[in-house]
N, C-alpha and C positions, 0 to 999 in steps of 0.2 A: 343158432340164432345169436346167441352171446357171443359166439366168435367171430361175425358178424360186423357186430356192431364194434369189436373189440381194432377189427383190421381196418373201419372205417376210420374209426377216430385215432387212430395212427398218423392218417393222413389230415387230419383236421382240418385240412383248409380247401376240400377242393372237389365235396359235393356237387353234383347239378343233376337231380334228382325229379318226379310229376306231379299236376291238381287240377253246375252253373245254377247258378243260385242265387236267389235276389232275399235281402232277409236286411231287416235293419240293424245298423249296427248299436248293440245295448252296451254300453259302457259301464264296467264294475266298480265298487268300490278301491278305492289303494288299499290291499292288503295291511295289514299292521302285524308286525314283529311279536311274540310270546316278551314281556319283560323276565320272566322268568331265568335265570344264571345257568339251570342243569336243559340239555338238549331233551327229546322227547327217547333218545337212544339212551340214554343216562336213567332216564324216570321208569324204562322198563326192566330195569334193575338186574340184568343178564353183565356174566363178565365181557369186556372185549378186548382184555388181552388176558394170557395164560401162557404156560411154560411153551406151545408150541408156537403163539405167533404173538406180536409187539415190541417193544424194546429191549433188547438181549438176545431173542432167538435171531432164522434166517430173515425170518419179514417182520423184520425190525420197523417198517414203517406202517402195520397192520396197526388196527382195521381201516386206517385212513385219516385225516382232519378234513374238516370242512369248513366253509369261509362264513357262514351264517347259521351258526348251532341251533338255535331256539325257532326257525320259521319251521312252520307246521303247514307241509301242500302233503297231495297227493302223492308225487316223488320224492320229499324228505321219508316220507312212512313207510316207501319203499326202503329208499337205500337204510335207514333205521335199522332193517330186518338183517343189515349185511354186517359181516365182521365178529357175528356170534357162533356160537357154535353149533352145529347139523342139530342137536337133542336140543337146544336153547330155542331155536328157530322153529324147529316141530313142535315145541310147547307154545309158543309165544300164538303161533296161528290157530293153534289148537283153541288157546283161549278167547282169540277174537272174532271164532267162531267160525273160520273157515273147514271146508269138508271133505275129506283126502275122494277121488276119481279115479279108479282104477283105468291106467292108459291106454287099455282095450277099448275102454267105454269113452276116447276121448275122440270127437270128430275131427273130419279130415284138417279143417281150419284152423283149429285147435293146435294139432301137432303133424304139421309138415311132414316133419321130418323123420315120423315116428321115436321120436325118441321115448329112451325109456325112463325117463327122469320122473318127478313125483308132483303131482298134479291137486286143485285145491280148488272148489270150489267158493267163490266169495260166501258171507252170509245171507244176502240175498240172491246168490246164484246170476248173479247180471255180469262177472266175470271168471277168470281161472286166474291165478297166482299158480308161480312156478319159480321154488326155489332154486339155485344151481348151487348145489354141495361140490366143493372143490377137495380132494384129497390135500395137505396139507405136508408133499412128501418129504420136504427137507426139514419136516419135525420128528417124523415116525420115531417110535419106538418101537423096540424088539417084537412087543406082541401084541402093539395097538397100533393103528391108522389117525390120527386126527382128522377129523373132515370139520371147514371152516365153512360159511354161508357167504359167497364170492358174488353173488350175483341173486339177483331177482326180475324176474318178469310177470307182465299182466296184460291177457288177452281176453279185451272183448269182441261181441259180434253185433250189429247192427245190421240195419235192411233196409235197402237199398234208395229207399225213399226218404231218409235220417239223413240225407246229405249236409243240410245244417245242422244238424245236430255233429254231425262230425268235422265242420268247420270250427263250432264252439268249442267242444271240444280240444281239437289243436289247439287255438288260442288262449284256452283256458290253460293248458300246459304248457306256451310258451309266458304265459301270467307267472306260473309258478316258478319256470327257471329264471323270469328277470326277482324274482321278491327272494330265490333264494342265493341270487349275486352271480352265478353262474356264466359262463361264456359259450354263448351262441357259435359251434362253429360252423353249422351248415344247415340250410333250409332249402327246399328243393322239392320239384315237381316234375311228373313225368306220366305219358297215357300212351297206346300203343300206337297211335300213327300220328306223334305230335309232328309240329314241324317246329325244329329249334330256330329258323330264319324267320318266322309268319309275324305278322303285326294283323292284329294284337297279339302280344306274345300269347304262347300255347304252354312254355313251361321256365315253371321259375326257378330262380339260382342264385342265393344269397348265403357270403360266410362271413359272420360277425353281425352284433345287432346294429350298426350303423352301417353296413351294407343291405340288413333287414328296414333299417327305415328310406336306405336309397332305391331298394326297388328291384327289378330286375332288365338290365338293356340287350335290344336286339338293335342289329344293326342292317338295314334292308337297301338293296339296290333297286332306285326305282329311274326308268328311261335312263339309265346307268349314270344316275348319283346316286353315292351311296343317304342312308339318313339314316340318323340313331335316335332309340326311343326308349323311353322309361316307362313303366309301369309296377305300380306295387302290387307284392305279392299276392295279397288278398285279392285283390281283382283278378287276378289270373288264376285263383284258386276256383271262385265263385263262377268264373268261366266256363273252367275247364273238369270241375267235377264229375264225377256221373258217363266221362267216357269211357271206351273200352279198356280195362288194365290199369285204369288211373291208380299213381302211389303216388305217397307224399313222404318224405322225413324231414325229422328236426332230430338235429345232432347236437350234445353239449356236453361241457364237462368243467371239471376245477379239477385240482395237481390230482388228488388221489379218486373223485370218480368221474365216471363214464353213463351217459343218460341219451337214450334216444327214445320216438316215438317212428313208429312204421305203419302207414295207413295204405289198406291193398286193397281195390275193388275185385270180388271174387265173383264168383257165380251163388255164393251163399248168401254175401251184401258187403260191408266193408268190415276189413278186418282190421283191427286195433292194435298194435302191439307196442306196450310200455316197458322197457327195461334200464334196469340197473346196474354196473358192474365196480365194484370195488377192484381199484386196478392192483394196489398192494399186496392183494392177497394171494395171488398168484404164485405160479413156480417159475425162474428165469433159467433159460437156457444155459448149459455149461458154464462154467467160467465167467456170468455174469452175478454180479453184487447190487442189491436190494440199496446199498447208498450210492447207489454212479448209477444207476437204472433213475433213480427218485432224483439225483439232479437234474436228469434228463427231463422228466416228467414237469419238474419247477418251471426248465429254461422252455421247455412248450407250452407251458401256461402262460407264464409272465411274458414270452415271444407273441402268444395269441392275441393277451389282451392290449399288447403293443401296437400289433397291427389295425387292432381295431379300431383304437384312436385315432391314429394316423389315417386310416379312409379316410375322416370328414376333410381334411386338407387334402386328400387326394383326391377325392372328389371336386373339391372346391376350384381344380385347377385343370381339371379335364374337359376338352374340349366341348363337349355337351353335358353339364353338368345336370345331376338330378335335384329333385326336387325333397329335401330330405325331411320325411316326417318327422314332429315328436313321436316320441317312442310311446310311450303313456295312450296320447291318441290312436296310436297305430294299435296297442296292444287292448283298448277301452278299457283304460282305466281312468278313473275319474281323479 
């Protein structure tokens, strides 16, 4: 799964991905920032660097920086968990009360792909946490292994009738990636007999959050002229829910992590999946160096968020311009 979402956001710009439901839309409050100086990664008092990863060793740019330390969502608490060490991370869940699932006992929804990685019950048992322990191998020593905490994931399960509840959902999570600065690269929809040409559109495709407030356009031949159409996401979402095979992603990231959500209509109900991946922590192919890898990683952020700007005047000068939401509104916040 982490590899996954790892080869996606490679590509960072080029999603187009699936998502009928009437529900009013409740608008939240605007988040507020911790005034607090120390991150919530800091206050849980685990090292995150050491002689095998941070400044000196091979992954010199481990466990990561982040562009907004102190916000406190659902996916800061995640990525939090990353950049510690395998025993650091096994205590930390230990004490917030999560409860290790032998992967026998894990249903099919659960784990795909059977893997055999290590499994955790939330404290209320409404999800699974799954750390992804990375061996650490350009630190090893002689008669130890280091393993680093590289990633994180969290699946839930809902049923089938929760379709708003798994639109909330989403939106509550794209709530969290704009409060925690983050770049939108890809939001997308797709169900098994969509048609990418129909009006109303049937599946959406947006990369950047000002391509998220322009919408998504099709373009249709009708008595053979063509005509182009906008419609925002959420309307194609609330459409198009609840068909056969329906998925939905949001893709995102800043220089050093990687954050997606993965929504899959199953025969069990819809499945959830939240992940985390700390890109630094990784091991880089032959011949490649952790500072000419992390410039690359700079010039795809600062490139992303380049592009992203630039939509609204690309927009503004295209032949059928859209209709471009406030963001705020789009995302209901007050």
């Amino acid at each position: 799964m982490t590899r996954n979402l790892v080869f996606t956001f490679l590509a960072l710009w080029g999603m187009s991905a699936s998502v009928v439901a009437q529900k009013p839309k409740v608008a939240v409050k605007k988040p507020s920032s911790s005034s607090g100086s120390q991150s919530n990664a800091d206050k849980m008092g685990y090292a995150r660097t050491n002689k095998y990863w941070g400044p000196g060793t091979y992954y010199c740019f481990a466990p990561g920086a982040v562009r907004m330390k102190t916000v406190n969502t659902s996916e800061s608490a995640m990525r939090d968990l990353t950049g510690i060490s395998r025993e650091d991370c096994l205590a930390e869940i230990t004490k917030q009360g999560f409860t290790a699932v032998p992967p026998k006992q894990m249903e099919k929804w659960f784990n795909p792909n059977k893997s055999k990685g290590e499994f955790f019950y939330s404290p209320d048992k409404s999800y699974v946490l799954s750390p992804n322990f990375h061996d650490m191998y350009m630190s090893q020593e002689k008669d130890f292994m280091p393993y680093g905490t590289c990633g994180i994931t969290r699946t839930i399960l809902l049923p089938r009738q929760d379709s708003l509840k798994v639109i909330e959902m989403a939106w509550q999570y794209m709530r969290d990636l704009n409060e925690m600065k983050v770049l939108l690269s890809s939001f997308g929809s797709d169900f098994k007999k969509a048609d990418p040409k129909a009006y109303p559109i049937e599946r959406a495709g947006s990369s950047g959050w000002n391509s998220m407030r322009a919408g998504t356009f099709v373009l249709k031949v009708v008595d053979g002229k063509p005509h182009g159409y906008w419609d925002q996401n959420e309307n194609i979402i609330r459409r198009t829910i609840g068909n056969s095979e329906f998925e939905m992603k949001i893709l995102a990231c800043e220089t050093d992590f990687w954050y997606g959500l993965t929504v899959k209509l199953q025969k069990e109900g819809y499945v959830l999946v939240y992940e985390v991946v700390a890109s630094t922590m990784k091991t880089l192919p032959p011949g490649a160096t952790w500072v000419a890898e992390h410039k690359k990683l700079v010039e795809a952020f600062t490139g992303g968020e380049r592009m992203d700007k630039e939509a609204v005047n690309l927009y503004k000068k295209a032949p059928l311009p859209p209709v471009m939401a406030d963001l705020n509104k789009l995302l209901h916040i007050n």
